[in-house]
C-alpha positions in Angstrom: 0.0 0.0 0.0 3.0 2.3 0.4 3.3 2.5 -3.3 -0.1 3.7 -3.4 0.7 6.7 -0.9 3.7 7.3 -2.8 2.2 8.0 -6.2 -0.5 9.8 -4.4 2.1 12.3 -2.9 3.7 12.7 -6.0 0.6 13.2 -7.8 -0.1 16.0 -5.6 3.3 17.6 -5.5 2.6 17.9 -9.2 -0.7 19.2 -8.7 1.1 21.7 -6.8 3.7 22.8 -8.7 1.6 23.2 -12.1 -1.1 25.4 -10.4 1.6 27.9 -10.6 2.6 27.7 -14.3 1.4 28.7 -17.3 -0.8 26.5 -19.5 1.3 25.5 -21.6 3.8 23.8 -19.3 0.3 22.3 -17.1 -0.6 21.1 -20.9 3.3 19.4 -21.2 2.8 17.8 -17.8 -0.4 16.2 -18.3 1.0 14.9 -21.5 4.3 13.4 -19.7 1.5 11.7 -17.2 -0.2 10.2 -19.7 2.5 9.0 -21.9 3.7 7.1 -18.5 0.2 5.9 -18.0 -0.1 4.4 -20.9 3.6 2.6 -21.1 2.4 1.0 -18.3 -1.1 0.2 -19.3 1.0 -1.3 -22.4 3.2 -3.7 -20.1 0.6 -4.7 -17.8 -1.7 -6.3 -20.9 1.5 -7.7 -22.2 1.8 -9.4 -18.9 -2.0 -10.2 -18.8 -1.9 -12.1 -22.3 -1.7 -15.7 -22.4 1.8 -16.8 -23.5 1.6 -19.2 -26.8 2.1 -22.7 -26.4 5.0 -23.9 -28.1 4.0 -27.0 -30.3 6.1 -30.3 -29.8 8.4 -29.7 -33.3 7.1 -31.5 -36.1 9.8 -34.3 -37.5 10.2 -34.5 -40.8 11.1 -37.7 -42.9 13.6 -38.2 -44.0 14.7 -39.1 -47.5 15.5 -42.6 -48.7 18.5 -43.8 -49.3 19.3 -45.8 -51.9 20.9 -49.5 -51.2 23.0 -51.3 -54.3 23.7 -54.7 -53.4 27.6 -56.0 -53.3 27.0 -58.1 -56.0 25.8 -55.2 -58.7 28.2 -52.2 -58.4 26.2 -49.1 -59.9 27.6 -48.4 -63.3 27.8 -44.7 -64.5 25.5 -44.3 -67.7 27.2 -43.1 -70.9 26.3 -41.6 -74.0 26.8 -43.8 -77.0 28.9 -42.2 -79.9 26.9 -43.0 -83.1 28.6 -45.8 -84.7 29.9 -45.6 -88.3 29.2 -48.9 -90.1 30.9 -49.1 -93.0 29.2 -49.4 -96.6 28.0 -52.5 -98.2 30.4 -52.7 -100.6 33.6 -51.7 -99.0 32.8 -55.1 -96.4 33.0 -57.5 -99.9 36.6 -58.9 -100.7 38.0 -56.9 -103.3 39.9 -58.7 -106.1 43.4 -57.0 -107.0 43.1 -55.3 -110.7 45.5 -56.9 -112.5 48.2 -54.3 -114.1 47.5 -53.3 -118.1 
């Protein structure tokens, strides 16, 4: 309860001093008051709100992995060269032509 009193001193101390100003500067104080007021209205709803519940973390599978078996060693693929096959004709025996 002592804070209570303590604020309410304060409060009147203010009171006090600002009857004395101008309107301007009772205007500035007011302002100051609220902007206090309402940092602390701020904090105590942050306080107030439930906190989120942190969901148990999803797993995510994993990806397979492939298994070769010891016998079959993965072979790398390659790209064929086109193959030249040679014409019909130059596959026939040839006989020699005989000198004229």
């Amino acid at each position: 309860m002592t804070a209570l009193i303590d604020i309410q001193k304060a409060l009147n101390t203010i009171r006090r001093i600002t009857q004395q100003e101008a309107e301007a500067v009772r205007l500035e104080a007011l302002a100051l008051m609220a902007g206090v007021i309402a940092d602390e209205a701020k904090d105590i709803e942050k306080r107030r709100e439930p906190k989120p519940q942190r969901s148990a973390a999803q797993r995510v599978k994993s990806l397979p992995i492939p298994s070769y078996s010891q016998n079959a060693s993965p072979q790398p693929q390659t790209i064929a060269a086109p193959s030249v096959e040679p014409a019909a004709s130059d596959s026939k025996a040839q006989q020699p032509v005989s000198p004229q």
